[in-house]
C-alpha positions in Angstrom: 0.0 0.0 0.0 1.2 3.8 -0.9 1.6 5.0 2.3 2.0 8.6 0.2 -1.0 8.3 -1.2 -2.9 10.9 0.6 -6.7 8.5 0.0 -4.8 6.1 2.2 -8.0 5.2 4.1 -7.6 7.4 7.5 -8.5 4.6 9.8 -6.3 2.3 10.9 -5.6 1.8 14.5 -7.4 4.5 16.7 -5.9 5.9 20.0 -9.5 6.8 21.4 -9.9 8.3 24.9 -13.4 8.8 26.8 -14.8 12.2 27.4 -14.3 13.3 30.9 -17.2 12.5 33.0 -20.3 14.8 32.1 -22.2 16.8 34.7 -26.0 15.6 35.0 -27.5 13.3 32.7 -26.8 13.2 28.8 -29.5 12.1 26.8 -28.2 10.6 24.2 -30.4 11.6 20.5 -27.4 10.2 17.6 -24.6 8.0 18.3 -23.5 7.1 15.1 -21.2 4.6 16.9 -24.3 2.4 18.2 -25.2 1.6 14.7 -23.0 -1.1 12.8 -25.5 -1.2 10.0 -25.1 1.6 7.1 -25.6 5.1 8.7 -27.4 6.3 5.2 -26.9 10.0 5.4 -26.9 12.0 2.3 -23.4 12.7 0.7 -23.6 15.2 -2.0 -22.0 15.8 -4.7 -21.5 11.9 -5.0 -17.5 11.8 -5.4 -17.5 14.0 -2.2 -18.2 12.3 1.6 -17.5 8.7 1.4 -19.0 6.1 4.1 -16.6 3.2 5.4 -16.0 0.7 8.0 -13.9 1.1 10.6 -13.4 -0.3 14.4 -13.3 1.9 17.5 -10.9 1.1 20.8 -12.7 -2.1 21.6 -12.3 -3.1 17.9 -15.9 -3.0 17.2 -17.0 -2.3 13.9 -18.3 1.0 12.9 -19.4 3.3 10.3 -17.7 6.4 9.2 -16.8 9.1 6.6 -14.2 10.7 4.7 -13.4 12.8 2.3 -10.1 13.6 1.1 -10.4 15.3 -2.7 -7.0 17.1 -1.6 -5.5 16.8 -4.8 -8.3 18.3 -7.0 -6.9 21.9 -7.9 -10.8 23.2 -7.4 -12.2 24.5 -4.6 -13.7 21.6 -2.4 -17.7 22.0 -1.4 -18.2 18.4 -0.4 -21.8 18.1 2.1 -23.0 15.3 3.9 -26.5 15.9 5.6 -27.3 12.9 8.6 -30.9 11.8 9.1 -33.1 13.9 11.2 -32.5 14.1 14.8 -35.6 14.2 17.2 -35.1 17.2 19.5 -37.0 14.9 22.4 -37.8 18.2 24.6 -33.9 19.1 24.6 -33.6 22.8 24.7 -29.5 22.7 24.9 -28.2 20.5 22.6 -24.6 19.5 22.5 -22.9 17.6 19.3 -19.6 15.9 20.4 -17.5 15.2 17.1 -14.6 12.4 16.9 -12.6 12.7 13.8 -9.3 12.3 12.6 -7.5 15.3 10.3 -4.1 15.1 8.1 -1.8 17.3 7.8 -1.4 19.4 4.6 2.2 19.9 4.8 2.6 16.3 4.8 1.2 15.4 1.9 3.4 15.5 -1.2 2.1 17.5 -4.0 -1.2 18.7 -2.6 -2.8 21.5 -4.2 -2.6 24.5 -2.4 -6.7 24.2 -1.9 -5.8 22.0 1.0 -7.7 22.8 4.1 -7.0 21.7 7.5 -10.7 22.3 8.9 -14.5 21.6 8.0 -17.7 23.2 8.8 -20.4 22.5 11.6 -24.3 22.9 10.9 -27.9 22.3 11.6 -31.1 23.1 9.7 -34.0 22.9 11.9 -37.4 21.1 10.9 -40.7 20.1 12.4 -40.2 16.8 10.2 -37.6 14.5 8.0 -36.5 16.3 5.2 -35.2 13.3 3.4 -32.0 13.6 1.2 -32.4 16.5 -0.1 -29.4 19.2 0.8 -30.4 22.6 1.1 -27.3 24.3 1.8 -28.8 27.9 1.3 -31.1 26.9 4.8 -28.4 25.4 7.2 -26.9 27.7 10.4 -23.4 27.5 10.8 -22.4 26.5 14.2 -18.6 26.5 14.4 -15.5 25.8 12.3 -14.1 22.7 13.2 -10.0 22.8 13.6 -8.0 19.8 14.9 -5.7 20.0 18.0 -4.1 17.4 16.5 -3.4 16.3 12.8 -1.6 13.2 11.8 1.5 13.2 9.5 3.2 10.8 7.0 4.9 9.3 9.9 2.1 8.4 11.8 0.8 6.5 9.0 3.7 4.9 9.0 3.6 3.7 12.5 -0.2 2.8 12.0 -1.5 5.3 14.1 -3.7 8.3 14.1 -4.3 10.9 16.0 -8.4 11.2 16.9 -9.6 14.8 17.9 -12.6 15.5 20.2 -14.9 18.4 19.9 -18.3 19.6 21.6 -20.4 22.2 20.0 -24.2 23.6 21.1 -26.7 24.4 19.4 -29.3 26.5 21.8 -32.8 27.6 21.2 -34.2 25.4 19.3 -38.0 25.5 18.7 -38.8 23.0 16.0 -39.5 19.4 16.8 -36.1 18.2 15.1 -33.2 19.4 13.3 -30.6 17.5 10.5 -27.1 18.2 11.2 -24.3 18.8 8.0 -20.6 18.5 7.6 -19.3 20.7 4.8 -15.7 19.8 3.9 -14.1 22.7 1.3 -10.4 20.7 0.8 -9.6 19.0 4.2 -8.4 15.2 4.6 -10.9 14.3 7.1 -12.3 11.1 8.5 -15.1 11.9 11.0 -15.2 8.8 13.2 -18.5 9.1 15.6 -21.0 11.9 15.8 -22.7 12.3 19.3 -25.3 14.4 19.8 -27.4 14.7 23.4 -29.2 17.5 25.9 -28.1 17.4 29.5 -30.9 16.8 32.3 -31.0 16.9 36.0 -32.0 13.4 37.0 -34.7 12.7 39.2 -33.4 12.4 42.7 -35.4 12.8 46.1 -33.8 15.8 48.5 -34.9 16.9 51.8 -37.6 13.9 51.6 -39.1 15.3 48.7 -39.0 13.9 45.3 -37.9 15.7 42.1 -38.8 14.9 38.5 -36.2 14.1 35.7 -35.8 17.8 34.3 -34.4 18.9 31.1 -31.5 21.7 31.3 -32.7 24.9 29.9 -30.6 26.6 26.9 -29.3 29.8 28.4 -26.3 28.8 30.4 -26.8 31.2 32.9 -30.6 30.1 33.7 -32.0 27.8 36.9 -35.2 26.1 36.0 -37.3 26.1 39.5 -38.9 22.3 40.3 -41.3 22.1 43.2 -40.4 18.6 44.7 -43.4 16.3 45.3 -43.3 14.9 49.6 -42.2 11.2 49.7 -45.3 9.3 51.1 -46.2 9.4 54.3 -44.8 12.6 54.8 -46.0 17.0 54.9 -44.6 20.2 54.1 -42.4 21.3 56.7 -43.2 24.4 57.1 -45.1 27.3 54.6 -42.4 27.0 51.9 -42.6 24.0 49.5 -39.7 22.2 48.5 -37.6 23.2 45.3 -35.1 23.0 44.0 -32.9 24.5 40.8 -32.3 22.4 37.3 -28.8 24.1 36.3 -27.6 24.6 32.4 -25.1 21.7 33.2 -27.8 18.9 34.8 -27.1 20.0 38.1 -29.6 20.2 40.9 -28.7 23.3 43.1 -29.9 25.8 45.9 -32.5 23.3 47.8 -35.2 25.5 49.5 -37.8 23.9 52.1 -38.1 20.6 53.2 -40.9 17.5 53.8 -41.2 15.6 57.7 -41.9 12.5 58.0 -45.8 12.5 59.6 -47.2 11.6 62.8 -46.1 8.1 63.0 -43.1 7.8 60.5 -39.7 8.5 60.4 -37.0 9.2 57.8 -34.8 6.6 56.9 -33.0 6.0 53.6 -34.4 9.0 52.1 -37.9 7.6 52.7 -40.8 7.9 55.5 -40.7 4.8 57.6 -43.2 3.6 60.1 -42.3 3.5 63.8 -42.0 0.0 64.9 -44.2 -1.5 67.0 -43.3 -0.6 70.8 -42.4 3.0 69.3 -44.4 5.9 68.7 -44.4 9.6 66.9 -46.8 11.9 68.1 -46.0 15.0 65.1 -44.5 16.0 61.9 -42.1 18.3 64.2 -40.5 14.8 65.8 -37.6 13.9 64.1 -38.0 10.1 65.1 -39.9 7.1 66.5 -39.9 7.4 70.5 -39.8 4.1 72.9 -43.2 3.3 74.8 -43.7 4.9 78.1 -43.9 3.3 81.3 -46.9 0.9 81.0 -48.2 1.3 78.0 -47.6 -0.2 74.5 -48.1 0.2 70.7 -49.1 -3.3 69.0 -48.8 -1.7 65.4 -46.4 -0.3 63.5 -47.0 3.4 63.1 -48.8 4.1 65.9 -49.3 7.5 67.0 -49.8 6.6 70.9 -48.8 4.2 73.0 -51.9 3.2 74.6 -51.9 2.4 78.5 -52.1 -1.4 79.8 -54.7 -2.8 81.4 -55.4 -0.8 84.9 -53.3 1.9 83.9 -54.7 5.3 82.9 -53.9 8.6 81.9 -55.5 12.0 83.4 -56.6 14.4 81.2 -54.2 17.0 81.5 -51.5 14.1 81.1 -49.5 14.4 78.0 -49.4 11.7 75.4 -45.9 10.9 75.7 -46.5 10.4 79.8 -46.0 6.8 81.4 -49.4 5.3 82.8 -49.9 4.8 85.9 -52.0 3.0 88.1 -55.0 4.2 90.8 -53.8 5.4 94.1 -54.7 3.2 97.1 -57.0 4.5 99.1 -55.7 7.9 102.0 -54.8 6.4 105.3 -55.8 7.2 108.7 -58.7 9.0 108.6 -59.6 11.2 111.7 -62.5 13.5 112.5 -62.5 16.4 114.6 -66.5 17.7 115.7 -66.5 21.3 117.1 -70.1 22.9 116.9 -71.1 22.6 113.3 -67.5 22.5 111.9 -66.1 19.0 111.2 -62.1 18.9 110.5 -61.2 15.8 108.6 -57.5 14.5 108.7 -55.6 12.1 106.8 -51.9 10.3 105.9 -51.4 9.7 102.1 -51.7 6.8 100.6 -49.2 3.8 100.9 -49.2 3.5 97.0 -49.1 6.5 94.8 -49.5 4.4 92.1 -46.3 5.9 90.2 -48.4 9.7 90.6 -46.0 12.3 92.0 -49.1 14.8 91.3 -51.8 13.5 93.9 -54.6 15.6 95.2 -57.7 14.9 97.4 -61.5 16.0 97.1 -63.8 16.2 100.0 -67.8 15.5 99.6 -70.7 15.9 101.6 -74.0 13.8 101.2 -77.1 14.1 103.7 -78.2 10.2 103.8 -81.5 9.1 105.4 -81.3 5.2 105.7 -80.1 4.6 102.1 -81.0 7.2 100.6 -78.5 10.5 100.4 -78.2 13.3 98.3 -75.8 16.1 98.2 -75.7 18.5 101.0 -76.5 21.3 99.2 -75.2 25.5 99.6 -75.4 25.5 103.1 -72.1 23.2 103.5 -69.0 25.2 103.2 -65.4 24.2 102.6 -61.9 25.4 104.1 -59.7 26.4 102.1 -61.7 24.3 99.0 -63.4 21.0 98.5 -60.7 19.7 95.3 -57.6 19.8 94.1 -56.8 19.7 98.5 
């Protein structure tokens, strides 16, 4: 094989590195490398953009195309138009370009048309436009240079040299676009054509959840994305959750928060019911409390413990109190008569019942055999008749 021949075909044996890693999520609209049947895009004029196999780092095969009409001592205007692209919602759309480049100088004889770059564009659409190139309709995005071109000595050593390059293309409106690649004199090979939109991934922060969201064009813009509560759980407070979708598929500046409800608590960014023998009374709790003192919760996500059998409550005792038991009965009850006063004294009981909070009430009933009622306005008490 002429290794001078400058239609040497440009791939051989590709140093290929991966893109650093991305921020976000890249939906992915063209690989060209995904597809090892014929890619079919439109090459015009014929003698122009020629398609080709080839095999990337993992020596899989796949299709590419090249053009090198270096020689010809006219002005190069070779197109090739892919098929449509499907914008899918993507409002910033990034086309990542592998290709390989020779260098003019080393190329005996060439013409002095040579070029050492080729053009970038789109043509937006609502539908396919089929193979037919309309070069008078496409948007130049970029001129596309090599940081690296390969010589006649790399070909000699069987290696190339493979160039990486990202473009956008921003506000888009149509439904779809077809992208173009205009060579005017270069010895190109254009190995893979990429072309994706970022998007912040769903994720679930501050217990609430957040949708897959696509990246908005402007670079500088934050789209705002109410989160949705994970079940079983509230609004913290007045202020929703959101958060910001960045230009790059980042998810920044959280605002507000969801709580777990009465009866659940976080865990593995989740609400979780308290176990059984644990309780939550609120959304304000943080987590699952133990049982008080004689009482019990049968059932996960209880709210209460409820008290065991001949254990109560008062009223004015709060949920989260132990239960306690009836006092037994005051001891040593004397009477005192003097004229129509009667002064009662008594020892407390010998069992509380757990109560630290014990008070006494003193009645009066006027009985006649069985039969008594209450004794009426003309009883007083000193200093009261409850809470003694």
């Amino acid at each position: 094989m002429d290794l001078c021949n400058p239609l040497v075909p440009l791939l051989w044996v590709l140093v290929l590195y991966q893109v650093g890693g991305a921020l976000g999520e890249e939906v992915v609209l063209l690989n060209s490398k995904e597809t090892q049947a014929e890619l079919g895009w439109t090459s015009y004029p014929p003698n122009g953009w020629e398609e080709i196999s080839g095999v990337d780092e993992k020596y899989k095969p796949i299709r590419t195309y090249q053009v090198c009409n270096v020689m010809e001592p006219t002005q190069q205007n070779n197109w090739l138009q892919t098929g449509w692209v499907a914008r899918r919602g993507g409002q910033r759309i990034f086309v990542e370009l592998q290709f390989t480049l020779r260098d003019c100088n080393s190329i005996p004889g060439v013409a002095g048309t040579c070029k050492e770059t080729f053009n970038l564009l789109y043509l937006e659409s609502d539908q396919d436009l089929g193979s037919v190139t309309r070069e008078d309709r496409y948007t130049k995005i970029d001129t596309i240079a090599a940081d690296e071109s390969f010589t006649q000595g790399d070909l000699g050593e069987r290696k190339m040299k493979l160039n990486t390059e990202v473009r956008e293309i921003g506000h888009l409106n149509r439904k779809g676009f077809h992208l173009a690649f205009q060579d005017v004199g270069a010895c190109v090979a254009l190995v893979a054509v990429r072309v994706y939109y970022k998007r912040c991934l769903a994720t679930v922060q501050n217990l609430a959840v957040f949708p897959d969201t696509v990246a908005e064009a402007a670079f500088a813009t934050l789209v705002e994305v109410r989160g949705t509560c994970v079940n079983n759980s509230e609004v913290d407070t007045d202020v929703p959750p959101r958060m910001h979708c960045s230009a790059e598929g980042e998810w920044l500046v959280p605002i507000g928060k969801c709580s777990c409800s009465a009866g659940y608590e976080e865990g593995h960014s989740s609400c979780e019911a308290c176990p059984p023998g644990s309780y939550k009374m609120s959304s304000r709790q943080q987590e699952c409390f133990s049982c008080p003192d004689n009482s019990v919760a049968e059932e996960e996500g209880s709210v209460v413990c409820v008290c065991e059998e001949d254990h109560f409550r008062t009223p004015l005792d709060n949920p989260s109190a132990p239960c306690t038991r009836p006092p037994s009965p005051p001891r040593d009850l004397v009477y005192t008569l003097k004229q129509s006063t009667l002064i009662l004294d008594w020892s407390p009981p010998s069992d509380s019942g757990g109560r630290v909070d014990l008070t006494y009430s003193v009645g009066c009933r006027r009985c006649v055999g069985r039969q008594c009622e209450p004794c009426g306005a003309s009883v007083g008490f000193v200093p009261q008749q409850v809470a003694l």
